[in-house]
C-alpha positions in Angstrom: 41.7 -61.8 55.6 44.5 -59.2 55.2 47.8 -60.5 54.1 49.3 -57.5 54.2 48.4 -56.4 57.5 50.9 -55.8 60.6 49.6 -56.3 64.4 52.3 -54.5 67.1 51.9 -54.4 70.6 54.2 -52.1 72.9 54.6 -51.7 76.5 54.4 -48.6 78.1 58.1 -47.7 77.3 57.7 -48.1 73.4 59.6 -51.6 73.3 57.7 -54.0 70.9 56.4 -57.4 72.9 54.7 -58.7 69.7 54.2 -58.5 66.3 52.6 -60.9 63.8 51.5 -60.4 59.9 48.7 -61.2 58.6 47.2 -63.9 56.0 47.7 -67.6 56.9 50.3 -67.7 59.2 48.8 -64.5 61.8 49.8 -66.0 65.0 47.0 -63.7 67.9 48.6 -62.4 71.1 48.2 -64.1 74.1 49.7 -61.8 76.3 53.1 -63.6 76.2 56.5 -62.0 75.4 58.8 -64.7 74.0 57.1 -67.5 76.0 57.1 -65.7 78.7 53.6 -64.0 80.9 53.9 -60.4 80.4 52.8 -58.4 83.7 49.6 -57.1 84.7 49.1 -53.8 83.0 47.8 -51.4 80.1 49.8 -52.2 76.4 49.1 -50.1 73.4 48.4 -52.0 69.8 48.7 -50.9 66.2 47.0 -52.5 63.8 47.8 -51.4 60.3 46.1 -53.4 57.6 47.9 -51.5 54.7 44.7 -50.6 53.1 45.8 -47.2 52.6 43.6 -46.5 55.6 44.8 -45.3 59.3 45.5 -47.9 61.4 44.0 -48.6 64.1 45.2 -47.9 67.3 44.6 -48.2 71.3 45.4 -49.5 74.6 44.7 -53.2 76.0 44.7 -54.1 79.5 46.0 -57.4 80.9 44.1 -58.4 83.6 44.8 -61.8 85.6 
C-alpha cells in the first residue's frame, strides 16, 4: 500500500540482514539472510513508510 516505504532489519551488531521497498515488488522477511537461516535470536526492524510520520520501530524474535 505504500510505495514509498522502506522495511530494514538489523542484527544485534547494527549489520543490515534485509531490506525491501514497498509497492508491488515488497518482498516480506522470512528470517533468511541471503538464502541463508539466520540464527535463533532477537533482530530489531525499522519500518519507515515516508509518510512524514516516525517509523516504526522494535525488536523481533526468531524462534525455531
Amino acid at each position: 500500500s505504500y510505495e514509498n516505504a522502506l522495511v530494514q532489519v538489523f542484527n544485534r551488531w547494527g549489520g543490515i540482514v534485509f531490506e525491501s521497498n514497498g509497492g508491488e515488488n515488497y518482498q516480506g522477511w522470512d528470517g533468511t539472510n541471503k538464502g541463508e537461516e539466520l540464527p535463533v535470536g532477537t533482530y530489531y526492524y525499522i519500518i519507515d513508510l515516508n509518510t512524514g510520520d516516525n517509523p516504526q520501530t522494535g525488536p523481533i524474535t526468531i524462534i525455531r
